[in-house]
N, C-alpha and C positions, 0 to 999 in steps of 0.2 A: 477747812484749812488744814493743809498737813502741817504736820512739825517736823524741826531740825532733826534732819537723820542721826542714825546713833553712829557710833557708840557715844554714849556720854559717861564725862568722868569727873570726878570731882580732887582738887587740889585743893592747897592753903595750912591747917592750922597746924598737920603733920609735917615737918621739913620741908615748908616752906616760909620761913618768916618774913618774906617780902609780900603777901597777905595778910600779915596781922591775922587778927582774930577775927577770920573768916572762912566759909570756904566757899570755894568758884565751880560752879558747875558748869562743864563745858565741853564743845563737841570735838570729839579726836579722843586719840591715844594719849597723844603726851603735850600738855601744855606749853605754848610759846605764843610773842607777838602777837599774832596770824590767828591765834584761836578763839573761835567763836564763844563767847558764854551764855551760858541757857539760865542760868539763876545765880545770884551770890544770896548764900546764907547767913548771917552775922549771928557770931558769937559774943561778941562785944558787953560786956558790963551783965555778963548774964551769972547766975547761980553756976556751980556745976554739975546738977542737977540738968539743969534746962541747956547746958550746952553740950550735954551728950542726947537732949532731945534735936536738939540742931543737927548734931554730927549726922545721928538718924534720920532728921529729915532729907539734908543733903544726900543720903545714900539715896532712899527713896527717888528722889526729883531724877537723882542720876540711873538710874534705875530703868527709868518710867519707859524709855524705847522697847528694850527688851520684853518687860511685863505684858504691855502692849502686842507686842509680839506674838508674846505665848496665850492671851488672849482668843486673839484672833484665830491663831492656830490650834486650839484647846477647840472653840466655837465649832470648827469647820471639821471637827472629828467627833465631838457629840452630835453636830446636826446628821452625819453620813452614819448615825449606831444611834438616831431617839426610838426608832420602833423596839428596840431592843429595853431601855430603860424604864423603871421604873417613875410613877407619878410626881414624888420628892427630888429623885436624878434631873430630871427636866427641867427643875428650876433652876440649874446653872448652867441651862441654856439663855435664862431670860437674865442671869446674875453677868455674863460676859455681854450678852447684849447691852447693857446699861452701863457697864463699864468702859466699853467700847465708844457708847456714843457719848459717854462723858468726858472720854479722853479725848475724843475728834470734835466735842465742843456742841455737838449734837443733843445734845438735852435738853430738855425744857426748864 
């Protein structure tokens, strides 16, 4: 199954107060009506400690398109240069491998 195309971006607990203590991660530039969300993160009733663990995860989730991305494209530049690399190098052929199909849901 593919996922919602990027960009993704996250709003709420910085100048938006009509989120409350949250944030929305969601597809497009600029949030409105019409905009899809791809995760809300709640900050709610948490330490502050652990709601800058949130903040950081919402970056992450928003993130995730792009990563994905460079992934994929990282993969497809080490496999056309593995005769070249060393026996340690090679394993981040098999590190975006796993990451890839864990992001595509492809995992065991």
């Amino acid at each position: 199954m593919k996922h919602t195309p990027g960009p993704w971006n996250i709003v709420g607990r910085e100048g938006h107060a009509a989120f409350g203590e949250r944030w929305v991660v969601f597809q497009g530039d600029e949030y409105n009506h019409k905009s899809q969300r791809i995760a809300v993160v709640s900050l709610g009733g948490l330490p502050a400690g652990d709601q800058e663990l949130s903040t950081a995860n919402a970056r992450l989730i928003a993130a995730a398109p792009d990563l994905l991305a460079a992934c994929e494209d990282a993969l497809i530049t080490l496999q056309a240069v593995k005769h070249f690399l060393h026996d340690h190098e090679l394993d981040s052929i098999e590190y975006l491998k796993l990451a890839i199909a864990k992001a595509e849901g492809e995992q065991p």
